[in-house]
Backbone as numpy.savetxt, mean C-alpha at the origin, in Angstrom:
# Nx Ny Nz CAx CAy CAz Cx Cy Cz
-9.74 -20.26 25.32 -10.15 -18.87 25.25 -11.35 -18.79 24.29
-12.71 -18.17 25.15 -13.84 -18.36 23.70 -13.68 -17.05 22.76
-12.98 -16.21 23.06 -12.49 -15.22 21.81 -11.46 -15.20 21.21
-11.69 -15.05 19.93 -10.23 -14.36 18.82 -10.01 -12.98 18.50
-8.67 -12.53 19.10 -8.49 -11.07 19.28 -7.46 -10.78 18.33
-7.19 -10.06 17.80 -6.17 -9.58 17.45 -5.58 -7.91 17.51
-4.41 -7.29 17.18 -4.54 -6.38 16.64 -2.76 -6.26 16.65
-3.29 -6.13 14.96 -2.33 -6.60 13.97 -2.12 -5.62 13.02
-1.57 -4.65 13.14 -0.59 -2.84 12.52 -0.29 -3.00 11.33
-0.41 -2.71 9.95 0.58 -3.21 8.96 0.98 -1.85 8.31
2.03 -1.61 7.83 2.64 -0.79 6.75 2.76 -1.58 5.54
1.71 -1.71 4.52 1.76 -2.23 2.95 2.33 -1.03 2.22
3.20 -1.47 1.22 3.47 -1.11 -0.16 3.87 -1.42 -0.93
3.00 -1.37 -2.13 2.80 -1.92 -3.48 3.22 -0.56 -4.38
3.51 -0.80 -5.78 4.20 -0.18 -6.88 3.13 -0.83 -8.28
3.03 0.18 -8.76 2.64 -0.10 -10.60 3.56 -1.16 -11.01
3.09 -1.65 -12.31 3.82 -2.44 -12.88 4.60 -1.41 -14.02
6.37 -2.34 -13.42 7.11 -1.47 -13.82 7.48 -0.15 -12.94
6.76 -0.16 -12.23 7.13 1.43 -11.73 6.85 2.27 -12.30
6.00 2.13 -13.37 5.74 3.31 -14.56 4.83 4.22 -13.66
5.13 5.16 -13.68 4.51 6.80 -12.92 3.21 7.20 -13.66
1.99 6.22 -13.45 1.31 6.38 -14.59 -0.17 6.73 -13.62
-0.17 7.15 -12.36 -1.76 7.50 -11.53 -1.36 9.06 -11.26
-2.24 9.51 -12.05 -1.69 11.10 -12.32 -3.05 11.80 -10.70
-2.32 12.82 -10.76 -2.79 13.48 -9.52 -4.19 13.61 -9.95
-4.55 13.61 -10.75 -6.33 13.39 -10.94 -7.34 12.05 -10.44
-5.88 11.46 -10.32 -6.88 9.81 -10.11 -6.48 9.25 -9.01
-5.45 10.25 -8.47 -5.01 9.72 -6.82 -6.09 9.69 -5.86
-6.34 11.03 -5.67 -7.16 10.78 -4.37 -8.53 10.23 -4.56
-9.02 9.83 -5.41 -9.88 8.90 -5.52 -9.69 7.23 -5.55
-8.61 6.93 -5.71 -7.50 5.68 -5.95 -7.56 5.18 -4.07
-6.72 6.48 -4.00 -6.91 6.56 -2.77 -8.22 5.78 -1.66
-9.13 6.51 -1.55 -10.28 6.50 -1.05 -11.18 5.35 -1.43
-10.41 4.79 -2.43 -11.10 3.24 -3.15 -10.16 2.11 -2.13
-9.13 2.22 -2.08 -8.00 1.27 -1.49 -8.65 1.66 -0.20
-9.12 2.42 0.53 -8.87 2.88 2.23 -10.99 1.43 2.24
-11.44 1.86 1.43 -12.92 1.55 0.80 -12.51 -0.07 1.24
-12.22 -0.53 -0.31 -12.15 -2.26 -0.41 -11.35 -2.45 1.09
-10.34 -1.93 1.29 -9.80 -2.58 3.35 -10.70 -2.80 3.70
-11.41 -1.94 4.52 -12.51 -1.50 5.31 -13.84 -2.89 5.00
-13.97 -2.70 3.30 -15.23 -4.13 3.09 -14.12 -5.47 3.87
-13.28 -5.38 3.74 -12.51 -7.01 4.01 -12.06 -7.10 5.29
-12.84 -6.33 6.11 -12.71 -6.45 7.95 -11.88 -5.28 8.17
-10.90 -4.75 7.56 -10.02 -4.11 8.00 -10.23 -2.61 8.20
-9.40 -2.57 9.49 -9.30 -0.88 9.52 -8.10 -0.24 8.83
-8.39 1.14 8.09 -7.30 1.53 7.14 -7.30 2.67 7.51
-6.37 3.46 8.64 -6.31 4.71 8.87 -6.01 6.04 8.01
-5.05 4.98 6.86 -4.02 5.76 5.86 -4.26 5.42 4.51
-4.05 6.24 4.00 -3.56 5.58 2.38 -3.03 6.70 1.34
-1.72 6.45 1.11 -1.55 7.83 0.19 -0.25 7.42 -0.83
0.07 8.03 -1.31 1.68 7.66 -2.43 1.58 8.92 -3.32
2.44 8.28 -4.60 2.57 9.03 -5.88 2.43 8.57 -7.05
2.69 8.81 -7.80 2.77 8.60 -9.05 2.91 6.86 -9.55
3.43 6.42 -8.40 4.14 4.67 -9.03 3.81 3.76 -7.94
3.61 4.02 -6.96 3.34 3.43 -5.71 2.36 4.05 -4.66
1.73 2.92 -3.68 0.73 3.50 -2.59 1.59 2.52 -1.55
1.01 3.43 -0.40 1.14 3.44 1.21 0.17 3.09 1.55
-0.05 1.92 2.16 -0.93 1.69 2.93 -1.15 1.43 4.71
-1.92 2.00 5.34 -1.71 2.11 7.00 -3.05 1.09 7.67
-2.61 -0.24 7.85 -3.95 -1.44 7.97 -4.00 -1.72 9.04
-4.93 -2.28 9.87 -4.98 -2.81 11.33 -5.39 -4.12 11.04
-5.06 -5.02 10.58 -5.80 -6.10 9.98 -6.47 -7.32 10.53
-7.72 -7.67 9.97 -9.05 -8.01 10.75 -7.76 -9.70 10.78
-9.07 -10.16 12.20 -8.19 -11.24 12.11 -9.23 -12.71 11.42
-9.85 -12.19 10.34 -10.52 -13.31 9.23 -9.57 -13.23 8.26
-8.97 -12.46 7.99 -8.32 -12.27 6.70 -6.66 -12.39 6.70
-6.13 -13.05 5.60 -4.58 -12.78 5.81 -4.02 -12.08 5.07
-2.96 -11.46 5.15 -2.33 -10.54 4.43 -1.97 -10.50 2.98
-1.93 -12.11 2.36 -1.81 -12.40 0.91 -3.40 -12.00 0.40
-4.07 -12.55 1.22 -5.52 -12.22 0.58 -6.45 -10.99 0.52
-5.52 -10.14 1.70 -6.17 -8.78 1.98 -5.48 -7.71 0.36
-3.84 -8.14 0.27 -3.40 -7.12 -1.05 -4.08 -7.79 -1.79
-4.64 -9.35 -2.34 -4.73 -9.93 -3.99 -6.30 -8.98 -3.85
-7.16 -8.71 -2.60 -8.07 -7.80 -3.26 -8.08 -6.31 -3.14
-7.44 -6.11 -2.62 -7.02 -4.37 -3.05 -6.16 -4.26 -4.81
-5.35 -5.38 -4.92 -4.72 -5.13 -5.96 -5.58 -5.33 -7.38
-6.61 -6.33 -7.10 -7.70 -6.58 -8.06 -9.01 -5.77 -8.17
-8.99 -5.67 -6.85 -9.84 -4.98 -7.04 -10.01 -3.35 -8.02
-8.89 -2.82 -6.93 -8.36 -1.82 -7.77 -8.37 -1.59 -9.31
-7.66 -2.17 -9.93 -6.91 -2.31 -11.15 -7.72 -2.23 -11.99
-8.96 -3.06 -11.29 -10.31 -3.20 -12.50 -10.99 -2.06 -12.17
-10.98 -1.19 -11.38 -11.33 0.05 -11.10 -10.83 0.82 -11.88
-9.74 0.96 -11.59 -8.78 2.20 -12.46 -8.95 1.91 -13.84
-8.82 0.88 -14.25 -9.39 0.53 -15.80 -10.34 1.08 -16.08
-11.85 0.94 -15.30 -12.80 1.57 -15.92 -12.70 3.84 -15.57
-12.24 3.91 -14.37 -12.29 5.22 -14.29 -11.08 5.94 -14.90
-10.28 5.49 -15.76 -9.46 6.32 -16.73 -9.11 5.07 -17.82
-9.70 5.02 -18.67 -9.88 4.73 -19.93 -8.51 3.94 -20.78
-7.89 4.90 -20.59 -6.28 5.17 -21.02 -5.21 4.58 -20.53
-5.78 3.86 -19.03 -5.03 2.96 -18.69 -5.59 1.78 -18.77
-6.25 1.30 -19.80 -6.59 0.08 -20.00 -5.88 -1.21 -19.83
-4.78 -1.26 -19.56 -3.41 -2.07 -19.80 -2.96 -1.96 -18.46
-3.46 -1.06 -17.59 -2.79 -0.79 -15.99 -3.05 -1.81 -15.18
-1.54 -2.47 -14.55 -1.46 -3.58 -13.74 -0.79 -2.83 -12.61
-0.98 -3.40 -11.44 0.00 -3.67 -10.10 1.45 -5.07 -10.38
2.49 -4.19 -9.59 3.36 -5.05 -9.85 3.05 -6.51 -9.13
3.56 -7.87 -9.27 3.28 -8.64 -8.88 3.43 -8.42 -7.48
4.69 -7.90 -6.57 5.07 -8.46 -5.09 4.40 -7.57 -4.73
5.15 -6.93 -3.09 5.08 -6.21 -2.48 5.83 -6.00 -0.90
5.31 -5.01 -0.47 6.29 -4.62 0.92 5.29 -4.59 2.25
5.82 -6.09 3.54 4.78 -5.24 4.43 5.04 -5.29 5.72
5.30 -4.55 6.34 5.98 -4.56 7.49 5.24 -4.17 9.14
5.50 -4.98 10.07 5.06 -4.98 11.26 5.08 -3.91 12.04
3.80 -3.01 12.38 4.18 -1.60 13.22 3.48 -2.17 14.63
4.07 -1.25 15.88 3.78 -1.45 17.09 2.64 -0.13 16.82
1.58 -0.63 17.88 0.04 0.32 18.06 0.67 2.00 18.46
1.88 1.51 19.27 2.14 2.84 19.45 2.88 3.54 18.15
2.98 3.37 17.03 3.62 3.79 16.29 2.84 4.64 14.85
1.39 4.25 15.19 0.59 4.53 14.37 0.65 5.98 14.02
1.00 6.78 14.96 0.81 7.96 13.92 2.00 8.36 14.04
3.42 7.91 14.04 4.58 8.10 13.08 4.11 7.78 11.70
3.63 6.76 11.70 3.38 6.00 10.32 2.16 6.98 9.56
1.27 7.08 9.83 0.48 7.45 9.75 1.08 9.30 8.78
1.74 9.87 9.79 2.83 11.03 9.66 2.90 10.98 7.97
4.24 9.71 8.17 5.12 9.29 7.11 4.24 9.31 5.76
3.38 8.02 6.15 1.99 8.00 4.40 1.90 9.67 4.16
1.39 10.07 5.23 0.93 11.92 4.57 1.45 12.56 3.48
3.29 12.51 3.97 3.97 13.07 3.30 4.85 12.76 2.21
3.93 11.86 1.68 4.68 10.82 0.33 5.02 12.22 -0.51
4.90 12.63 -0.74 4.90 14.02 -2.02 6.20 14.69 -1.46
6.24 14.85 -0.18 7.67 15.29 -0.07 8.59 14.62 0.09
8.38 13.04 0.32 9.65 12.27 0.93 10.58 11.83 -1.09
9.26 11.83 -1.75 9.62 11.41 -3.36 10.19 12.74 -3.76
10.19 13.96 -3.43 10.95 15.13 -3.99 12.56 14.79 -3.60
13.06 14.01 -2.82 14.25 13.65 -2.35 14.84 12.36 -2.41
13.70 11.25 -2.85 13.91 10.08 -2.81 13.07 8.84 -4.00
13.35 8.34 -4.47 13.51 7.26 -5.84 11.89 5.97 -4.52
11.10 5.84 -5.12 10.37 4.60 -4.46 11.54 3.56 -4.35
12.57 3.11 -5.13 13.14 2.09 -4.95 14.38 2.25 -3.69
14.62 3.68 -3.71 15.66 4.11 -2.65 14.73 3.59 -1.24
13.39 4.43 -1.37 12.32 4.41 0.27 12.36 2.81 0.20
11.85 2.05 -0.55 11.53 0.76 -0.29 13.38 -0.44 0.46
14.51 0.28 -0.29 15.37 -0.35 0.37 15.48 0.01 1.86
15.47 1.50 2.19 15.46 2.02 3.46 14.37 0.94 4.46
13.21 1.17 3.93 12.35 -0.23 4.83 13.02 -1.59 4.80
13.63 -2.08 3.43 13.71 -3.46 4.02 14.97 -3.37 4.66
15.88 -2.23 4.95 16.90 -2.40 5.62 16.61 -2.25 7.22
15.81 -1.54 7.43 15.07 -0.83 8.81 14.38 -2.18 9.31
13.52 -3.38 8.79 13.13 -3.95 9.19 14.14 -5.57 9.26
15.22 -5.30 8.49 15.98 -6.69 9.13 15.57 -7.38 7.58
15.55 -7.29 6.17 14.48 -7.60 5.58 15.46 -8.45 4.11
15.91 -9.67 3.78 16.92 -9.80 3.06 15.89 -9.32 1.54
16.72 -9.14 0.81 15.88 -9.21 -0.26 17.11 -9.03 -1.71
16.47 -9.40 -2.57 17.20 -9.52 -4.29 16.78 -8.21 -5.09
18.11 -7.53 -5.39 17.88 -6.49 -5.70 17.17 -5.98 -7.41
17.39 -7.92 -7.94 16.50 -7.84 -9.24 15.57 -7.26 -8.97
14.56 -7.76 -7.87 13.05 -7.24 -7.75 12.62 -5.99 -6.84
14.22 -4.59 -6.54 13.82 -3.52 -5.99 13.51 -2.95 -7.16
């Protein structure tokens, strides 16, 4: 075959280090719009991107140069050294080491898509660590509950 095709859906999510609730609604939607940014430079299409306070949602179509360890280590770096310089105060602000990422069908994109929107209301009812078990239970997903 002389082409390489892909198209490859992802639901990413990543958490602060610690979980500390520390990207205050002033620095979201610019946070935001930086993460949807660096995708986009690294081949990828990023329909979505949204969270709260401790964690982001991410909605990726992901290019097929890039792999998925290497697409978060530069959103997560990239980032971080961002947010460092555009709020001061978090000089010390890390991303937690892991993360969450799960396989969506094309047709599913704007359930998902939906879902990122409404991070602000799904966290008025629910703990990031509660949403994140619900995914790895939804996706078949074993995991150690040291690192929910």
């Amino acid at each position: 075959m002389p082409q390489s095709l892909n198209h490859v859906l992802l639901h990413l999510i990543f958490s602060t280090k610690d979980r500390a609730p520390c990207l205050s609604p002033a620095i979201v939607p610019s946070l935001h719009a930086y993460l949807a940014t660096v995708a986009r430079n690294a081949g990828c299409e990023c329909p979505r991107v949204s969270g709260v306070t401790d964690h982001v949602h991410l909605a990726v179509q992901l290019s097929r140069t890039i792999t998925i360890a290497a697409l978060v280590e530069e959103l997560k770096t990239t980032s971080s050294k961002w947010i460092k310089i555009q709020v001061p105060e978090l000089a010390a602000f890390a991303w937690q080491r892991g993360y969450g990422v799960f396989s969506v069908g094309p047709g599913d994109l704007g359930e998902l898509v939906a879902y990122i929107d409404n991070q602000v209301e799904h966290h008025k009812k629910r703990s990031f660590q509660e949403e994140y078990r619900m995914f790895l239970k939804k996706y078949g997903v074993e995991y150690d509950e040291r690192y929910v």
